[in-house]
N, C-alpha and C positions, 0 to 999 in steps of 0.2 A: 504494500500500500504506500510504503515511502515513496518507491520511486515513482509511483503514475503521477503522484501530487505535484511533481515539480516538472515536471512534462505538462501537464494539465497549462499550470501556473506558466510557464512560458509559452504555450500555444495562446494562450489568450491574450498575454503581455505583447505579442508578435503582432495580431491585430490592432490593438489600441498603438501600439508605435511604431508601426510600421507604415509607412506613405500608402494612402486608399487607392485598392486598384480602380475603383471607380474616379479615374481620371477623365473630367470633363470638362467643357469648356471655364477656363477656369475665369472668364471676366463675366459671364453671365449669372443672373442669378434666377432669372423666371423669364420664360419665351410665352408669349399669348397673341390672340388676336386682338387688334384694337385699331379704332379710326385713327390715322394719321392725317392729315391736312387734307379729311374729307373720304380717303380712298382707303379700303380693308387691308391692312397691314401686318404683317409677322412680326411684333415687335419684339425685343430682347429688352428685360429690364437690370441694368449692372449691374454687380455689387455696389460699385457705390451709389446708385439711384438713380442713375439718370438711362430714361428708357430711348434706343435705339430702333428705329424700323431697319429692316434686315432682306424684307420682301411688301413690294407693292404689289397688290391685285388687282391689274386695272383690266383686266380683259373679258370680254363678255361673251368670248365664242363655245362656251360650253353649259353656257345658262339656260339656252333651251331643254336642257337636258338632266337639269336641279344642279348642276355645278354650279351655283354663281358666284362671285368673288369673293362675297362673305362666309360662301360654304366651303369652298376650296382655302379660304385663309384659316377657319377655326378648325377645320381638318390638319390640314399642315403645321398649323404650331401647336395643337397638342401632341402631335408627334416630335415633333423638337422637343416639346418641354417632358414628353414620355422618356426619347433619350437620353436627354442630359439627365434628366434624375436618375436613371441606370446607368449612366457612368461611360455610354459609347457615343455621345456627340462630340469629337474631335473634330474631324474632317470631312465634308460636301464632296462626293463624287457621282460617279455614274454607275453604269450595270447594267444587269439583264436578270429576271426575275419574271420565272413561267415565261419563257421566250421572249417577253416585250421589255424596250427601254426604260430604267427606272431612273430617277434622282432617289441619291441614299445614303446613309452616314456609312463611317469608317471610322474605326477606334486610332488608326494609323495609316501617315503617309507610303499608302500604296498598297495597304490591307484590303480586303475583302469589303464587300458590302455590309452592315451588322446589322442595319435597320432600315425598312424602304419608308424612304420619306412619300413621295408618289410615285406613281406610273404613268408613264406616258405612251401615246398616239403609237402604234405599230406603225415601223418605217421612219419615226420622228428623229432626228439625232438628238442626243442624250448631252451631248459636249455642246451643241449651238444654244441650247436650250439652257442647261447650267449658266453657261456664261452669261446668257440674257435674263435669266433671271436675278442673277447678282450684280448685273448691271458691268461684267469684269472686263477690264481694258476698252468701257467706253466715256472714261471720263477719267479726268487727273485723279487720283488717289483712290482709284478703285482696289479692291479686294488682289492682294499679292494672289499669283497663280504657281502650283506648281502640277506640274504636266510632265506625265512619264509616257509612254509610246503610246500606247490609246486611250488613258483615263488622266482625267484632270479633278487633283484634290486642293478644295479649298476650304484651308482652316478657319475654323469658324472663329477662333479670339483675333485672327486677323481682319474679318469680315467685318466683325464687332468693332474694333479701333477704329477701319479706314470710314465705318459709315456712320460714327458715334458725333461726327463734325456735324453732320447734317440735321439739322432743327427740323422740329415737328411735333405740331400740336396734336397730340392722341388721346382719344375717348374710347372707351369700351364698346365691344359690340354684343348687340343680343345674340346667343345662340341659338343655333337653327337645327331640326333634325339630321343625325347623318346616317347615311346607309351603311350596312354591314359588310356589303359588296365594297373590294377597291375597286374603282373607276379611273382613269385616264383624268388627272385637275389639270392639265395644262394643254 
C-alpha cells in the first residue's frame, strides 16, 4: 500500500503542474455570434475584453435554403467556441470530410483536421474560400498565412491580433433553430 500512494500522489501532482494539453487559442476567451456594424459576425471576445469580429456574414446565397447569415454565423461560432473549450482551436485549414471540401480546425501547423468547422459546395475550392473568408492577403495587415503544398493553416491568435485593430460596434443576436443535418454554410 506504501508504494501505490506515492504513484497515486505524483500522477495527480503531474496534472495540476504540468502545462494543459488542452492548448488553445490562447488570446481568446469566448467566440459567439453577435451584430457587428449591423452584419452577423463570429466574434472573438479577448482575454483582456475587448471583442474582435473574426468573420463577416454578408452573403445571402444560401438563405433560400434556411442558411441565412444569422444561421450560418451562430452555427459556426459555436463550433469555434465548442473547440476552443476542448483545447483543438489552434489553426484554420482545409480538408475533405465524407468526400466534400471542408473548412476545419487543426490542433497543429500541418496536422490533420480535428474538428469541421463547415462544409462546403462539392467542386468548391476549400483554399479560395478560407482565404476569402479571413479576408487573407487582401488588405494590409491581414491574417499571416502559412501554406504547405496543398493546405493553408491559419493560426487563429494571429487572426485574432491582425483583426483586433478593426473597431466594431456589436450586439447580440437572437438565436434561431439549427438543423441536425451538416449542410454546405458557405
Amino acid at each position: 500500500m506504501k508504494l501505490f500512494l506515492p504513484v497515486v500522489v505524483s500522477a495527480l501532482a503531474s496534472n495540476f503542474l504540468a502545462p494543459s494539453t488542452y492548448a488553445s487559442s490562447s488570446l481568446a476567451s469566448t467566440i459567439t455570434c453577435m451584430n457587428a456594424d449591423g452584419v452577423p459576425a463570429t466574434v472573438v471576445q479577448t482575454r483582456s475584453g475587448k471583442q474582435v469580429p473574426i468573420i463577416y456574414w454578408k452573403s445571402q446565397t444560401f438563405s433560400s435554403s434556411g442558411w441565412t447569415p444569422e444561421r450560418r454565423c451562430q452555427e459556426v461560432s459555436a463550433r469555434f467556441q465548442s473547440y476552443h473549450s476542448s483545447g483543438t482551436l489552434e489553426y484554420i485549414t482545409t480538408g475533405r470530410m465524407n468526400g466534400l471540401p471542408v473548412i476545419c480546425v487543426a490542433k497543429t501547423d500541418g496536422g490533420a483536421c480535428a474538428g469541421l468547422l463547415y462544409t462546403l459546395k462539392p467542386g468548391q475550392n476549400a483554399t479560395a474560400t478560407l482565404k476569402k473568408l479571413f479576408d487573407v492577403r487582401t488588405k494590409p495587415g491581414a491574417a499571416p498565412l502559412e501554406e504547405t503544398t496543398a493546405r493553408m493553416y491559419l493560426s487563429v491568435d494571429s487572426i485574432i491580433r491582425n483583426k483586433s485593430g478593426a473597431a466594431a460596434t456589436t450586439s447580440p443576436i437572437a438565436p434561431t433553430p439549427s438543423s441536425s443535418a451538416p449542410l454546405p454554410l458557405f
